[in-house]
N, C-alpha and C positions, 0 to 999 in steps of 0.2 A: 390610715393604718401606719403607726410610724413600727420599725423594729429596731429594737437597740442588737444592733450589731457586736457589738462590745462582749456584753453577756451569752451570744449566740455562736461568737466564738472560743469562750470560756467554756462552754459548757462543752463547743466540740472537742478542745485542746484537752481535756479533762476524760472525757468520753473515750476517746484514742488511746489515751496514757492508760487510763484504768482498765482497757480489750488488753492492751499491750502487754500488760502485768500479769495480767490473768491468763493468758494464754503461755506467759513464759512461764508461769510457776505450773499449772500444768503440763506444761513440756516436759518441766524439770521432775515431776511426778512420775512421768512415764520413764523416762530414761531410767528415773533410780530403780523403778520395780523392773526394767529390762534389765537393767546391770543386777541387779537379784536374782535374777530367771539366769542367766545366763553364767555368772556362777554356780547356780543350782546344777547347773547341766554339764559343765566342764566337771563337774567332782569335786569341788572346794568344799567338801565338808569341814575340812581342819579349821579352815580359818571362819567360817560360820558359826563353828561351836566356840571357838575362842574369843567371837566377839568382831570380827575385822570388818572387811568392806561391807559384805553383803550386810549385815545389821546395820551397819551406819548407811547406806541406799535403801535399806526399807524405813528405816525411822527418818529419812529426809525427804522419802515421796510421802509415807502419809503425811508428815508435816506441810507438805508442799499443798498436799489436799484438803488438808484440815486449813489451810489459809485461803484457797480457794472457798472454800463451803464457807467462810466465814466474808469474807467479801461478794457475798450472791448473798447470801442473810442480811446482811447490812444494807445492800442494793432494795433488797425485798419489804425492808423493814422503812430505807427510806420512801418508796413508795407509796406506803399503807400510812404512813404517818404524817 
């Protein structure tokens, strides 16, 4: 049984990199919907109706999720295929 080492560590170096990604851009998902909440709750309605932080921390976690949910499809799809 020979193992190509080579390929074995491509696939870990790959493997690491791609947990690493995924779990930062879900970080980065949560943060933004806390940083949402928590202007919700100090009273910033001014600047929610005007468009400020909080709009741009909620359109930057679901983006962060939408890139999540799209790399576990891709993962899922490499599988099956």
């Amino acid at each position: 049984m020979n193992i190509d080492w080579a390929a074995l560590g491509s696939v870990f170096g790959v493997s690491l990199g791609v947990t690493v990604a995924l779990v930062g851009l879900f970080t980065l998902g949560i943060v933004g919907l806390s940083k949402r909440e928590a202007a919700a709750t100090s009273g910033a309605t001014s600047s929610a109706s005007a468009g400020g932080p909080p709009v741009a921390a909620r359109t930057g976690a679901y983006v962060c999720f939408a890139l999540c949910a799209a790399a576990v499809a891709y993962g899922i799809y490499l599988i099956v295929a």
